[in-house]
KOLKOL-910998 format. One record per residue: x, y, z of N, C-alpha, C in turn. Coordinates in steps of 0.02 Angstrom, whole numbers, plus 50000, padded with zeros to 5 digits. Layout:
# KOLKOL-910998
XYZXYZXYZ...
END
This chain:
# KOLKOL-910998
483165084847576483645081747623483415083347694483415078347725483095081347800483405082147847483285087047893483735091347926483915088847993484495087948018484885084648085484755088248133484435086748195484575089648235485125091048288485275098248300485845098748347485685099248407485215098148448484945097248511485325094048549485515093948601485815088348642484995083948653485185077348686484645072848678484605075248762483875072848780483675076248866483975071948906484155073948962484335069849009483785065849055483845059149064483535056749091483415057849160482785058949207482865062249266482515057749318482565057549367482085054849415481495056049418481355059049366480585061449362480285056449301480605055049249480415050749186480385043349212481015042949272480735035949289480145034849334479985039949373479405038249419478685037949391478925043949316478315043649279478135034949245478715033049215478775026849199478575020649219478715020649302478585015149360478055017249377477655023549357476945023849388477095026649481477595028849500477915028349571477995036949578478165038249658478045043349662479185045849639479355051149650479985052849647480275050649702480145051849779480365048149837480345040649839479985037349814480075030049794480705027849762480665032749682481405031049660481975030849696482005037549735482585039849750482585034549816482025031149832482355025749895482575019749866482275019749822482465013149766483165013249765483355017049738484115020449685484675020149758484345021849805485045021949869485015017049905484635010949884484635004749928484375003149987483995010750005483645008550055483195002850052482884998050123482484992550111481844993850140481575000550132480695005050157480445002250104480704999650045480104997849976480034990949960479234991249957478934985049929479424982649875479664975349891479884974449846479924971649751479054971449759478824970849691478894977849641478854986049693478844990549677479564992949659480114991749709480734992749679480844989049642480584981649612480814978849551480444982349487479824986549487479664990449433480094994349429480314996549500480595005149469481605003249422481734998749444482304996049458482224993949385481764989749334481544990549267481424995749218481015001649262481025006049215481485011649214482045011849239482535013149263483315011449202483165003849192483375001149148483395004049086482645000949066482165004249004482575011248967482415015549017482705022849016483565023749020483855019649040484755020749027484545027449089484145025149145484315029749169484845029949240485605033949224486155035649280485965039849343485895039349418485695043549459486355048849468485985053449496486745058849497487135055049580487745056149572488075054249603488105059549684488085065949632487925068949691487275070149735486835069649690486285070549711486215064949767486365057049755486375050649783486715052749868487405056249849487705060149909487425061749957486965067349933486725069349984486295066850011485785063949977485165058150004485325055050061485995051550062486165046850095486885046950131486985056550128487465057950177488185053950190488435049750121489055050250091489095049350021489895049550023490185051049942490105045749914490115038949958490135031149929491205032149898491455035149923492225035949917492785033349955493075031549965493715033150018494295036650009494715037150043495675040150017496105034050035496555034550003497165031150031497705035749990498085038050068498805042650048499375036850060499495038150023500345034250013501165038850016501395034850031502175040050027502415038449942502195035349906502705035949851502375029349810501835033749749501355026349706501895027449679502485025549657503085022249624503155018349630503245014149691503395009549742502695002449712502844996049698502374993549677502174990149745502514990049792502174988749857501544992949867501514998549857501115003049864500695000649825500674998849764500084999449704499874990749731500134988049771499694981649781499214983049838499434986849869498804989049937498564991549926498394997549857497924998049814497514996249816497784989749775497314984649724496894981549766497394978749836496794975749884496344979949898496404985949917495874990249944495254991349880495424992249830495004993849780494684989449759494844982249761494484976449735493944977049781494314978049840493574974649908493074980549913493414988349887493004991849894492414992349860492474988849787492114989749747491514985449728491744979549777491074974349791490324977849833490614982049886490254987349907490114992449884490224994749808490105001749760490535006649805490925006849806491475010749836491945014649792492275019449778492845020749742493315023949770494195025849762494735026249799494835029249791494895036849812495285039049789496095041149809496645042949762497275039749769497825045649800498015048549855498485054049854499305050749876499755054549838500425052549855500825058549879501035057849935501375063549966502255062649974502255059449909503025059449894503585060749922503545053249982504125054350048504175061050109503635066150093503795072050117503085072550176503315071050250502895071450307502385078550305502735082150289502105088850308501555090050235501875087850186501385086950154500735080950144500985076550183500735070150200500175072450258500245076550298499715079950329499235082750301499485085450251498945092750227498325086450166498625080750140498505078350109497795075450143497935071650190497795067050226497145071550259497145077350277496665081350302496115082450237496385086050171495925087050138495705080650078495955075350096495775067950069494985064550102495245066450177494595066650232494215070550209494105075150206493645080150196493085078850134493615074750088493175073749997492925068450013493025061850080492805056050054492405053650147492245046250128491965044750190492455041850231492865040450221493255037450266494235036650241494665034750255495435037150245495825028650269496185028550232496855024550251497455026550227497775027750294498375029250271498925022650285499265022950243500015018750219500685019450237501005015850273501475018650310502045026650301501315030150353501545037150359502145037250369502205043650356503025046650365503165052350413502825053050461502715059250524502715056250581502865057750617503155055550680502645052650723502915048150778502185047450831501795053050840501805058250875501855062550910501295066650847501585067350809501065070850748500455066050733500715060250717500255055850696499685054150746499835052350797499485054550858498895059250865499065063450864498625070850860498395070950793498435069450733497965068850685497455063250679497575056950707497225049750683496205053750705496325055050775495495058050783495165060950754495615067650712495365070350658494825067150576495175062450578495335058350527494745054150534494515050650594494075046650599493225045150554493295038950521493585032550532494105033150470494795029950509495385029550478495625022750480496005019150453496445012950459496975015050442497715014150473498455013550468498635005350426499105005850381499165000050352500235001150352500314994950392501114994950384501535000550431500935000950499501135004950574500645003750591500895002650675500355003250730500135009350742499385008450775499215014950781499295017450865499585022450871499765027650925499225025750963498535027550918497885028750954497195023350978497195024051035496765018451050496215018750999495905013250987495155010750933495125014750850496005015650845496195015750791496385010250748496045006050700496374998950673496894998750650497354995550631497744996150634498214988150570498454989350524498824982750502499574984350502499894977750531500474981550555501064976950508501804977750512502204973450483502854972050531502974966950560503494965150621504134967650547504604972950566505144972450510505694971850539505454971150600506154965950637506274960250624505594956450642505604950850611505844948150533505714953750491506044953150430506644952350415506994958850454507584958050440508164954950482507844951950534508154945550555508174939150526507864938150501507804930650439508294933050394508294936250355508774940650318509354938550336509474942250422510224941050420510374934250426510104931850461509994923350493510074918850442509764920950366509914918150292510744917450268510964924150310511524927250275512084924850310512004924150369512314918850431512494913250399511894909750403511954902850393512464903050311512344908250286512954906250193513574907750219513744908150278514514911050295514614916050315514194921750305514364929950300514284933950369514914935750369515004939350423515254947450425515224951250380515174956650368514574961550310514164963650322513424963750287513314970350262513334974550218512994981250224512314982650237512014986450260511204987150254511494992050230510784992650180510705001450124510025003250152509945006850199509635010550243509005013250195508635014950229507955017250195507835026850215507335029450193507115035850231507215036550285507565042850321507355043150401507005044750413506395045850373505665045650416505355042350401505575036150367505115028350377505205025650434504455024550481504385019250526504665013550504504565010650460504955004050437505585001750455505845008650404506815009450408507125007250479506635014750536506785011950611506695006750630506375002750617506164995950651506604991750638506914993350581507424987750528507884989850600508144994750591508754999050625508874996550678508104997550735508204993650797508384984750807508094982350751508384976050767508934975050746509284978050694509934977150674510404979550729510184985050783510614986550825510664981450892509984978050896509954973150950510284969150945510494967950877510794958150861511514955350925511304948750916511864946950991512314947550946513074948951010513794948850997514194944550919513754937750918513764932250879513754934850806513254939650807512684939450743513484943250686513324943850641513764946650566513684954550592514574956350582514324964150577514064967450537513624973250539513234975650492513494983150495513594986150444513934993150410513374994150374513014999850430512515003250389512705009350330512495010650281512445015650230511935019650210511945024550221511225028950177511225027950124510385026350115510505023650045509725029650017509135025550047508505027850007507955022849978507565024049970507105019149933506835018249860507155020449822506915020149762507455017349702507445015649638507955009849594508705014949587508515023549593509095025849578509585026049657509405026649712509505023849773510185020249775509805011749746510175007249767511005008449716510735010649643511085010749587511795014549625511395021549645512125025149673512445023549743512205018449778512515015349810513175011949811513225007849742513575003649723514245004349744514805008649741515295010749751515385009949851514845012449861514915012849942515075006049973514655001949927514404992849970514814988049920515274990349878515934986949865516654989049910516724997649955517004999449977517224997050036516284992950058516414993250131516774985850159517144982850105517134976050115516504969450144515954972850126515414968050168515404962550090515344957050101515084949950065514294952450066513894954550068513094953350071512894960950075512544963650034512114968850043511434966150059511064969550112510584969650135510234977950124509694977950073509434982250052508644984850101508474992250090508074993850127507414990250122507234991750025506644989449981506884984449931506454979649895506744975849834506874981949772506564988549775506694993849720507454994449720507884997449792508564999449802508774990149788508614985349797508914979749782509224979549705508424980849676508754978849604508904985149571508954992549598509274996149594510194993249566510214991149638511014989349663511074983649603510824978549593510874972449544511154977549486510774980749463511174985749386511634988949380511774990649443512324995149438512934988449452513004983549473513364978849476513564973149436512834972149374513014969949339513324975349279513134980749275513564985649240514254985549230514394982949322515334984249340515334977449333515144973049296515554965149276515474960249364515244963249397515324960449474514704954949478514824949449493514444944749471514084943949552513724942249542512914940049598512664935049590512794929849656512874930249722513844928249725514114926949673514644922749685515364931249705515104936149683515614939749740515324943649784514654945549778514214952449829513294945049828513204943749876512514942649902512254950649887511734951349866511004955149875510304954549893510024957049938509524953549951509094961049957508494960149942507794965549970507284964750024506724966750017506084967150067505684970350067504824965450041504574966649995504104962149969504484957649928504264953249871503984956849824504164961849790503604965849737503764961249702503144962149623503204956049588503814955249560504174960849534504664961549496505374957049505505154956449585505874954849636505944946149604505744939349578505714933649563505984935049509505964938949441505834938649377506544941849369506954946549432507594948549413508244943449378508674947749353509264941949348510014943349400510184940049446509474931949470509084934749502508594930749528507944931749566508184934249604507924937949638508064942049709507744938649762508334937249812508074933649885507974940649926507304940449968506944944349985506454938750044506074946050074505394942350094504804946950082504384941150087503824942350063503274945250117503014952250113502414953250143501764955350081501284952550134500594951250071500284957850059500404964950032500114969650042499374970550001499254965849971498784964349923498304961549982498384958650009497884956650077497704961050139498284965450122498064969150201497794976250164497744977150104497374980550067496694980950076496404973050063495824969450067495464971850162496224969150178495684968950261495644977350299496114981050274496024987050287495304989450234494864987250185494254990150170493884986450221493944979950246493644977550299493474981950345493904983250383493924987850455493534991350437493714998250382493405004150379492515003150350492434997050318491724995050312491364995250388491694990150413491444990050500491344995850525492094998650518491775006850532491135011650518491265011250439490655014350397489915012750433489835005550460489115005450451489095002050546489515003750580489485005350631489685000250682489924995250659490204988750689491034989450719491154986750766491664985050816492274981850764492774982150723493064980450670493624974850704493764970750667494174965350709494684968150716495084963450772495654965950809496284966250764496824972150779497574972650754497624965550718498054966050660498784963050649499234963850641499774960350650500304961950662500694954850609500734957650557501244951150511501814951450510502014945050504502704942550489503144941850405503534944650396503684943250339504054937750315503724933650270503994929150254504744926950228505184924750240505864924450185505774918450110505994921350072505924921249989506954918649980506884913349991507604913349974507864912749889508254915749864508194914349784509014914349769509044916749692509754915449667510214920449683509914927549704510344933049734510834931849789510774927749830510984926149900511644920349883512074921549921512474913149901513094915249957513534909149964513794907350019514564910849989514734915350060515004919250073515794919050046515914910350032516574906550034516604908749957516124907749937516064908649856516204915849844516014920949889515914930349871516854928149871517124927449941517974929949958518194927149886518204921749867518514918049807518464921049751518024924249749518044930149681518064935649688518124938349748518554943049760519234943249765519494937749769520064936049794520494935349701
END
């Protein structure tokens, strides 16, 4: 019977392929990192026998050659949030056309850990995006240089020739109310978000600007996540408002369960609405009227920037988006809420 060996099998080295390609080891290794110093009949041998051999370069070794990780970060406040996991996806798709990989930190609503994160995220990779932080100007400020090259996604940046993708959420949640207007409604709850979301504030300030005209709005602490909106419920039937106006579509359809729980039917006695568009928000019962921002795109153009960055180019200028309104079956005219309340 003949005998098995228990050897591990050898690892293939940069040395078997150069022996292979007939090439010296510095050839490979310029081959293997894309430099363009090699003949290119010669990197198509080595680039064959390379093949041949199943042979993998070390990743780290590649590192150092060429003085990065081929990595990035992106810190988030909360991968729960599927807003979050779409600016992901953009970032990771585009990163990966360039051999790039992401890696993912979540500093779970909490600003000072969102620092410490964000520092040693930098440190593992070549470059950082962060996602609408949760630390103040003033902090954020004094870290972005550190950080460099960084992109902000969903805040402006403090810091000059910092890029920047931004989200007008004034603009959001003025369509919102302006939706909510036009159905009759003149008493509104907002269910408030984090107070250390930039977002939340932005909502806040335009809700406090609105002319004399506009629907009163009875703000509530609420939060951002499905149990949020759920324990809300009691507050934003209390407050006599016809229309909840929610922070996120999560606290939206939070609030939807806990309401269809209590027999309270939607839109015909409480409007609900979010902000957002996660996918989830269309497919609710009913659909959730919301608006739509593309975070799946500004995913994409935030690997843009930091590419520009990476390889030393001037990265195109700010944006600043608008969020779209998504009107659906959640929303309905106000005459209809009093009547069944009534």
């Amino acid at each position: 019977m003949a005998r098995m060996s228990t050897r591990p099998a050898q690892r293939v080295t940069i040395a078997h392929v150069a022996q292979e390609a007939g090439v010296s080891r510095a050839t490979v290794s310029r081959v293997m990192n894309g430099l363009a110093t090699v003949d290119p009949e010669i990197g198509k041998r080595v680039r064959e026998a390379a093949a041949k051999l199943n042979y993998s370069p070390s990743t780290v070794a590649r590192s150092l050659a060429i003085g990065r990780t081929q990595t990035v970060a992106i810190v988030v406040p909360d991968l729960a949030n599927p807003m979050f996991q779409e600016t992901l996806r953009g970032l990771s798709r585009a990163a990966a056309r360039e051999g790039y990989r992401v890696l993912v930190a979540d500093s779970i609503e909490n600003p000072d850990e969102e620092v410490i994160l964000a520092r040693e995220a930098r440190r593992r990779c070549d470059a950082l995006v962060l996602v609408s932080p949760r630390m103040d100007v003033a902090h954020l400020g004094e870290l972005l240089p550190e950080l460099a090259p960084v992109v902000l996604v969903n805040r402006e940046s403090p810091v000059p020739g910092v890029p920047s993708l931004a989200v007008d959420y004034g603009a959001g949640i003025r369509s919102i109310l302006g939706e909510l207007a036009r159905l009759g409604h003149n008493r509104i709850a907002y269910l408030a978000g984090p107070e250390t979301s930039h977002g939340n504030q932005r909502r806040l300030d335009a809700l406090h600007s609105l002319p004399a005209s506009a629907p009163e709005v009875i703000e509530i602490p609420c939060g951002a996540m499905f149990e949020d909106g759920y324990r809300a419920r009691e507050a934003v039937l209390g407050s006599g408002a016809t229309a909840a106006v929610c922070f996120n579509d999560l606290v939206a359809l939070g609030l939807l369960g806990a309401l269809h729980e209590a027999g309270i039917a939607v839109p015909e006695r409480l409007s609900v609405t979010g902000f957002d568009d996660i996918p989830f928000a269309r497919f609710a019962s009913p659909a959730l009227t919301t608006v739509s921002v593309p975070q799946t795109e500004l995913g994409e153009q935030a690997w843009a920037r930091l590419w520009d960055l990476l390889n030393g180019r001037e990265p195109e200028d700010d944006v600043v988006v608008t969020p779209r309104l998504e009107a659906r079956a959640s929303s309905g005219t106000a005459a209809a809420a009093a009547t069944s309340v009534a």
